[in-house]
C-alpha positions, 0 to 999 in steps of 0.5 A: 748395547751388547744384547745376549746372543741369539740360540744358533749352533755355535761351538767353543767358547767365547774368545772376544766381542767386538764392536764397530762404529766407525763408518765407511769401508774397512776390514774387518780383523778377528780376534787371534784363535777365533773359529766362529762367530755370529754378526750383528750388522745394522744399516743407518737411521735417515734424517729427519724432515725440516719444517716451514713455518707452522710446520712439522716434520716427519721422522726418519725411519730406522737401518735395518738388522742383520744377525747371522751365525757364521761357522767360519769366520777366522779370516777377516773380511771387508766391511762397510758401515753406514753412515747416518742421513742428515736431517732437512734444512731448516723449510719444508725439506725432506731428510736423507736415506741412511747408508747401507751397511754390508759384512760377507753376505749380509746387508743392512739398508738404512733408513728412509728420510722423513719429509718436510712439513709445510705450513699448517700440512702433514709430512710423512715419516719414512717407511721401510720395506720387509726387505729391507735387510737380507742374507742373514739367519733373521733378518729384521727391518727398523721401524718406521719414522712418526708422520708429522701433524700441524694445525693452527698453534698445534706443531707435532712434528715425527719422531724417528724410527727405533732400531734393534738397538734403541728408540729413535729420536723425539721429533721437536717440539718448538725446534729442531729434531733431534738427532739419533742417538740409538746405532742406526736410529731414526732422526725426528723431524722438526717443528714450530712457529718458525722454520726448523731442521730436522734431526740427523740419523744415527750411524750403523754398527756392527757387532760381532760375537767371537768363538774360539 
């Protein structure tokens, strides 16, 4: 989870990492002594669509990533995580958006839910936008969630979007989607002889690299 740090114009030394996952609105308190730092700040994965029967679900795409350097961060500041979006019920049942994440000026949107699949049709996976994330120094968007495909006695339902933190989830094969496990991944989308739900995303995080 905790990659190296991007190459900016930082100063010091490194004092302290700190990683949040809970989600919601809260604050942000840094560590004692710190002066500057950089952010990593990813929106939440979407769900998942579910599937009739004979159907398959289409992927949930992945939140966003912000990454800035910030020259001044010894005072704290309000946060906000997302939450990831809960797959389709069981049916031909879109999944829901994940929740945006915001830190300062940064803002990552979450994931765009993935369709139902109906009997023996097609459902799309979620697709982001370029900008999907904005404010930061590099401003990355997730990936887009897998279409779901079905054809007689043939279920391939979508797998989730990967994040900047991980690979999405892998759609069902015979059952429901599963869940994103990676921060701010993707739901798969579900599929099968009988109706299924599809996986829920993954929530955000936020990750912030402490300079003193």
């Amino acid at each position: 989870m905790r990659r190296p740090p991007l190459e900016f114009p930082y100063k010091g030394k490194l004092i302290g990492i700190t990683s949040i996952t809970g989600t919601g609105t809260q604050d942000y308190v840094p560590t004692s002594g710190t002066r500057s730092g950089i952010v990593y700040l990813t929106g939440a994965g979407a769900g998942g669509g579910g599937a009739a029967t004979d159907g398959s679900g289409g992927g949930g795409s992945a939140g966003g990533t912000a990454i800035k350097y910030y020259a001044s961060l010894a005072t704290g500041a309000a946060l906000d995580i997302g939450v990831g979006g809960t797959g389709g019920a069981a049916g031909a049942n879109n999944g829901s958006t994940g929740v945006t994440s915001s830190f300062r000026s940064l803002v990552a949107e979450g994931g765009l839910a993935g369709a139902g699949g109906g009997s023996l049709t097609a459902a799309a996976g979620g697709q982001n936008s370029a900008t999907q994330t904005t404010g930061g120094d590099v401003n990355l968007f997730g990936g887009d969630g897998e279409h779901g495909q079905s054809a007689t006695n043939i279920f391939r339902s979508g797998h989730g979007g990967g994040s900047y933190w991980g690979g999405g989830a892998i759609g069902g094969l015979t059952n429901v989607g599963r869940n994103g496990l990676a921060f701010g991944g993707g739901g798969g989308g579900g599929g099968g002889a009988g109706a299924v739900a599809g996986g829920d995303g993954a929530d955000g995080i936020c990750v912030i690299y402490e300079y003193g």
